[in-house]
Biotite code that builds the C-alpha atoms (Angstrom):
import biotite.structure as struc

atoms = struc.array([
    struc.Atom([0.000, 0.000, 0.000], chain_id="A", res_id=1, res_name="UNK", atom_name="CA", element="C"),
    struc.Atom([0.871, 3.239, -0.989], chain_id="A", res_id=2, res_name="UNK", atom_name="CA", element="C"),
    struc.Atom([1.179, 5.945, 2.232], chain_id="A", res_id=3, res_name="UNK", atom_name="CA", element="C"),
    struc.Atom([1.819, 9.702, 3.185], chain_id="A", res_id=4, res_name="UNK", atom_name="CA", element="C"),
    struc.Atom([4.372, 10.101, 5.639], chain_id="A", res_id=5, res_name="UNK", atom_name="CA", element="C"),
    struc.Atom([6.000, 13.259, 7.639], chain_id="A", res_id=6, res_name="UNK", atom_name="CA", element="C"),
    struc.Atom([7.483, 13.309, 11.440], chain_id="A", res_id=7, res_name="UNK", atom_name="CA", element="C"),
    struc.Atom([6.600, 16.040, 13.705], chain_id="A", res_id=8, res_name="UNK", atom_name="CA", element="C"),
    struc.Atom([10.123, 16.954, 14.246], chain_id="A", res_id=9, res_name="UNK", atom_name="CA", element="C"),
    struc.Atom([12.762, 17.831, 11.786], chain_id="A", res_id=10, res_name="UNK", atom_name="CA", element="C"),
    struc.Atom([14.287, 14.406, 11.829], chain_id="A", res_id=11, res_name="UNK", atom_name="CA", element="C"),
    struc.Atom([12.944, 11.023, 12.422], chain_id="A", res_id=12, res_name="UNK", atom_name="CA", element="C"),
    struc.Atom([13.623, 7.811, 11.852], chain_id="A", res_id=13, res_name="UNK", atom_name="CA", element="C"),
    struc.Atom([11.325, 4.528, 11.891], chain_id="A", res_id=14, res_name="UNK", atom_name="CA", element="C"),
    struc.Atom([11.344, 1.369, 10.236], chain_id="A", res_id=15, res_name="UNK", atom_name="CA", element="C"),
    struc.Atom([14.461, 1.565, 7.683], chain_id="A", res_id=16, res_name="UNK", atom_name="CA", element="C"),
    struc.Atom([13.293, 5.019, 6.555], chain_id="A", res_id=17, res_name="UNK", atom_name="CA", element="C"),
    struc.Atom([14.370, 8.566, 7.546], chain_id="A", res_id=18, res_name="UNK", atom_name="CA", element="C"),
    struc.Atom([11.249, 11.200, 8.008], chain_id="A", res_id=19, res_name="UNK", atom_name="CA", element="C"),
    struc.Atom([11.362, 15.025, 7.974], chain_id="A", res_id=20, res_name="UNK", atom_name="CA", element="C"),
    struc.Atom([8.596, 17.167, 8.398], chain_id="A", res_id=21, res_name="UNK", atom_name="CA", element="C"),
    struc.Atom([8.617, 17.455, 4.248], chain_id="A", res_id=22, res_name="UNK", atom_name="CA", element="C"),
    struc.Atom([6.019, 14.517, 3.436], chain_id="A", res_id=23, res_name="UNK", atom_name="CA", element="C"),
    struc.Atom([7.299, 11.452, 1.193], chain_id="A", res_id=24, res_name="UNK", atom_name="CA", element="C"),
    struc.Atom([5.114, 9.064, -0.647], chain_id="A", res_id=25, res_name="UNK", atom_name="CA", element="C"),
    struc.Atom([6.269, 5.247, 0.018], chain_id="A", res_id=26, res_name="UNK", atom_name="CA", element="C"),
    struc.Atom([5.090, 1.710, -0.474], chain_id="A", res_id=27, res_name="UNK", atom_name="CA", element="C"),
    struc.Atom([4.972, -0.283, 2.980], chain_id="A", res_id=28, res_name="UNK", atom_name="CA", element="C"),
    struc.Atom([3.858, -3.919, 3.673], chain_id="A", res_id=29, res_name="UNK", atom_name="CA", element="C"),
    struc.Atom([0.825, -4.227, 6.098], chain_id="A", res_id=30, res_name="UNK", atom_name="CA", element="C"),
    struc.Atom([3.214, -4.763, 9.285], chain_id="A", res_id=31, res_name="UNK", atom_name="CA", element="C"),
    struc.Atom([5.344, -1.688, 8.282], chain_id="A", res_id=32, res_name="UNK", atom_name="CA", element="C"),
    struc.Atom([2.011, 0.093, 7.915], chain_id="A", res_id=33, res_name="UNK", atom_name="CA", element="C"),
    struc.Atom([1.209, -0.703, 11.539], chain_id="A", res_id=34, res_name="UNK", atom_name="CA", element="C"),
    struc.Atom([4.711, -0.061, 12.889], chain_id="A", res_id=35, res_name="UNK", atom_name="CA", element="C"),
    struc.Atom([4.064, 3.689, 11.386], chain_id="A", res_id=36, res_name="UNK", atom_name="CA", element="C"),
    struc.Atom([0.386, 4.044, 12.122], chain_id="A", res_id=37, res_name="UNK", atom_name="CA", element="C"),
    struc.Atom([1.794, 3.317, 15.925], chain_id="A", res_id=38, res_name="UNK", atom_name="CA", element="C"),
    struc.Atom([4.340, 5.902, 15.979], chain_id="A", res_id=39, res_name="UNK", atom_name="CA", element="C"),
    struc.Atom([3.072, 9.049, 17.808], chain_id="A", res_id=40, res_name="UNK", atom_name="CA", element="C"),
    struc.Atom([6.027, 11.336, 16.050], chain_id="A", res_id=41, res_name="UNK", atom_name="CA", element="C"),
    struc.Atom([4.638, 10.511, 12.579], chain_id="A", res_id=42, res_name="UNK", atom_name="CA", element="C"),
    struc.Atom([1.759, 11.906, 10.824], chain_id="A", res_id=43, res_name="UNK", atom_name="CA", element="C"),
    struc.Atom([0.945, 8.663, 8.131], chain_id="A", res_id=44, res_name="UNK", atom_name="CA", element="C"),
    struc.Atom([-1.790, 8.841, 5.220], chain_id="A", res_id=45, res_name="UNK", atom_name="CA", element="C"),
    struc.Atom([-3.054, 6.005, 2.878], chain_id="A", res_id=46, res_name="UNK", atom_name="CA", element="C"),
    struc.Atom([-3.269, 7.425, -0.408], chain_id="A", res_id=47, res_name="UNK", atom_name="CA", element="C"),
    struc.Atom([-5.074, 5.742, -3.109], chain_id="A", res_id=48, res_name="UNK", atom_name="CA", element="C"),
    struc.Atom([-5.823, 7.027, -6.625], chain_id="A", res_id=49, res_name="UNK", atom_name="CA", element="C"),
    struc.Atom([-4.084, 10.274, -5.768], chain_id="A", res_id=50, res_name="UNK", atom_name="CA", element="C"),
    struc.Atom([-5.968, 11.270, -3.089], chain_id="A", res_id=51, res_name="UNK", atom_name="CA", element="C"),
    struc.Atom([-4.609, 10.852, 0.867], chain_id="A", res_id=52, res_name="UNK", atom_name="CA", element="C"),
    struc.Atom([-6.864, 9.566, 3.588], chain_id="A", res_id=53, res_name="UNK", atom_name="CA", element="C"),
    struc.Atom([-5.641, 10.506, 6.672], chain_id="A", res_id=54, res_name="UNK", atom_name="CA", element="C"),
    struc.Atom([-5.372, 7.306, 9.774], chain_id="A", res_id=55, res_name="UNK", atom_name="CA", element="C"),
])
């Protein structure tokens, strides 16, 4: 699945991937997904057919 993903501070890193506050577009397995969704310094979106909807 294709998600939305920024951290609330200027750097952060979860699950093999480095965040900024700049959001980046990446494709994540269903457990990644949940690893993200979990993390309170990330602000994670699914997007599908262009359009973000926000978990």
């Amino acid at each position: 699945m294709k998600v939305r993903v920024s951290a609330k501070t200027e750097k952060f890193r979860r699950a093999g991937f480095e965040f900024t506050r700049e959001p980046i577009e990446i494709e994540v397995d269903k457990q990644t997904f949940a690893r993200l969704k979990a993390e309170p310094m990330l602000a994670i979106e699914t997007v599908t057919d262009n359009k973000a909807e926000t978990k």
